[in-house]
C-alpha positions as CSV (number, residue, x, y, z in Angstrom):
1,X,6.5,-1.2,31.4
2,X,9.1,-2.1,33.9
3,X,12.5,-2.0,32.8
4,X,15.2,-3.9,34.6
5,X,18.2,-2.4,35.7
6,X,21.7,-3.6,34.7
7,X,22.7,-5.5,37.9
8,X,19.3,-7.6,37.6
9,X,20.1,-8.1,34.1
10,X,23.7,-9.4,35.4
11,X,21.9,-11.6,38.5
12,X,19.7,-13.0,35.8
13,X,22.3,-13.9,33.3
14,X,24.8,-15.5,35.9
15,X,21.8,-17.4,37.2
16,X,20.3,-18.9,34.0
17,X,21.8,-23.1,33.3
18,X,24.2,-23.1,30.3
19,X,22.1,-23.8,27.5
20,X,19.7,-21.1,28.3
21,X,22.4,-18.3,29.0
22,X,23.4,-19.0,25.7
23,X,20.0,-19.0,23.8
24,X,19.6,-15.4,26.1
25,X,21.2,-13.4,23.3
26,X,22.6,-9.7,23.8
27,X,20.0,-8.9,21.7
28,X,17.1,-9.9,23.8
29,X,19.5,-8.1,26.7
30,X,19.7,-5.2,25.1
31,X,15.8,-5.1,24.4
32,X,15.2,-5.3,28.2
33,X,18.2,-2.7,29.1
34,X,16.7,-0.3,25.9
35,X,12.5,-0.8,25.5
36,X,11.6,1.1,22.7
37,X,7.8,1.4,22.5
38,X,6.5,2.2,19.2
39,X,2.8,2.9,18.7
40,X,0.6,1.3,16.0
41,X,-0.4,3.6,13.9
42,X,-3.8,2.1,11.6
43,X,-4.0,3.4,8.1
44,X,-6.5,5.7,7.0
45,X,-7.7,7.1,3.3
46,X,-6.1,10.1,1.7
47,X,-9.2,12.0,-0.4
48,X,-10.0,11.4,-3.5
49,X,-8.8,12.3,-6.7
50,X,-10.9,14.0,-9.3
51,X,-12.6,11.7,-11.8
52,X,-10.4,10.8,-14.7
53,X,-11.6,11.2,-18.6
54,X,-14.7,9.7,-19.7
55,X,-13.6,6.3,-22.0
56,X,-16.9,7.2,-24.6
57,X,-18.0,10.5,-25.5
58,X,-21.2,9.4,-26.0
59,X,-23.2,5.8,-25.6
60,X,-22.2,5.3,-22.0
61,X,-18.4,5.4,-20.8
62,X,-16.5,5.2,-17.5
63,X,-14.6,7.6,-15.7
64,X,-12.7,6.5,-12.3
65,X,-10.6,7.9,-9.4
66,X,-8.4,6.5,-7.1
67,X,-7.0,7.1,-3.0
68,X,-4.1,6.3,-1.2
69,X,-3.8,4.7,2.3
70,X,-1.5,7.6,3.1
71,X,-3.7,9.7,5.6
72,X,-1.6,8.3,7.6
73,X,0.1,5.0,5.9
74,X,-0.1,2.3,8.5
75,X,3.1,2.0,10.7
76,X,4.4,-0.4,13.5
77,X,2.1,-3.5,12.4
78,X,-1.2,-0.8,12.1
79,X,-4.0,-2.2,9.8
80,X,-4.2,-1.1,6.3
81,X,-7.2,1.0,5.0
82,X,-10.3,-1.1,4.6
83,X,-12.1,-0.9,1.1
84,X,-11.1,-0.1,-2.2
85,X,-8.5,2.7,-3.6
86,X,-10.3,3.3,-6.8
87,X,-14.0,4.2,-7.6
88,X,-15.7,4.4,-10.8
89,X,-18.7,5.7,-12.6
90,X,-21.0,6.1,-16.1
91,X,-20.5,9.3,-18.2
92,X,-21.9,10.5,-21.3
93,X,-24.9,8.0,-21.0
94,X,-26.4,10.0,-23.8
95,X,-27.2,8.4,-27.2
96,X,-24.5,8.9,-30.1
97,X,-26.3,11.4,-32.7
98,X,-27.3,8.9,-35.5
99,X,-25.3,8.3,-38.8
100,X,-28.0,10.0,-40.6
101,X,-27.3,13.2,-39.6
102,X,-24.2,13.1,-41.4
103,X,-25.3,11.5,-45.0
104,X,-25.1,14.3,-48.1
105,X,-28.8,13.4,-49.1
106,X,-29.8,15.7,-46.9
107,X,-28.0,18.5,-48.8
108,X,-28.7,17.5,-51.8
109,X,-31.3,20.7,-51.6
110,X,-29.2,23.2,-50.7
111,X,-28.0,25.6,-53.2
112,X,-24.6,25.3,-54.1
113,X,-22.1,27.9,-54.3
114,X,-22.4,28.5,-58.3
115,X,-25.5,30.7,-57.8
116,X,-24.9,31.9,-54.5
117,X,-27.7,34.4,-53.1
118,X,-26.7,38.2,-52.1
C-alpha cells in the first residue's frame, strides 16, 4: 500500500475547493498518514465436548454436545464458523424392563422368613 507523505498530504489539502477540504476530516488524514492493516482472520471450530447425560435411562433418550467458534474466533470482519455448535444423539435405546417384573405375585412362592431354611 502506498502511503503518502506529510507534504503530499499538505499539497492535497491546500488544493482540495472549500466544501471538500472540510468534508476531508483529520480522521481520514490521519488514516492515510498512519495505515494500519489488519488481517481477516475466518473463524474456525474449537473440538468437541463430550456428550452430555442421557435424558432417559431406558426407552430411547438424547444426549448432546456442543463447540465454540473459538479455534480461532473470527476477527477484523473474518467469517464465522459454518454449521452448527451443538450435535446430538439416541442413548439407552433399549426397552424399559416391564412392570411385571416388579409385581409381589411373583413372590408369593417364596418362603418367608418365619420358617427360614439353614
Amino acid at each position: 500500500m502506498y502511503t503518502k507523505s506529510i507534504a503530499e498530504i499538505f499539497h492535497l489539502f491546500i488544493n482540495f475547493p472549500m466544501k471538500i477540504r472540510i468534508l476531508y476530516s483529520v480522521k481520514n488524514i490521519y488514516k492515510h498518514m498512519f495505515p494500519v492493516k489488519f488481517n481477516i482472520v475466518h473463524g474456525n471450530w474449537a473440538s468437541w465436548s463430550g456428550y452430555g447425560s442421557c435424558s432417559k435411562t431406558c426407552g430411547g433418550g438424547s444426549q448432546s454436545r456442543s463447540r465454540t467458534c473459538t479455534n480461532p474466533a473470527p476477527l477484523y470482519g473474518g467469517n464465522s464458523c459454518s454449521g452448527s455448535g451443538t450435535s446430538s444423539q439416541s442413548c439407552n435405546t433399549h426397552n424399559c424392563p416391564s412392570k411385571e417384573l416388579f409385581k409381589c405375585s411373583s413372590f408369593n412362592n417364596a418362603r418367608s422368613f418365619e420358617n427360614p431354611i439353614y
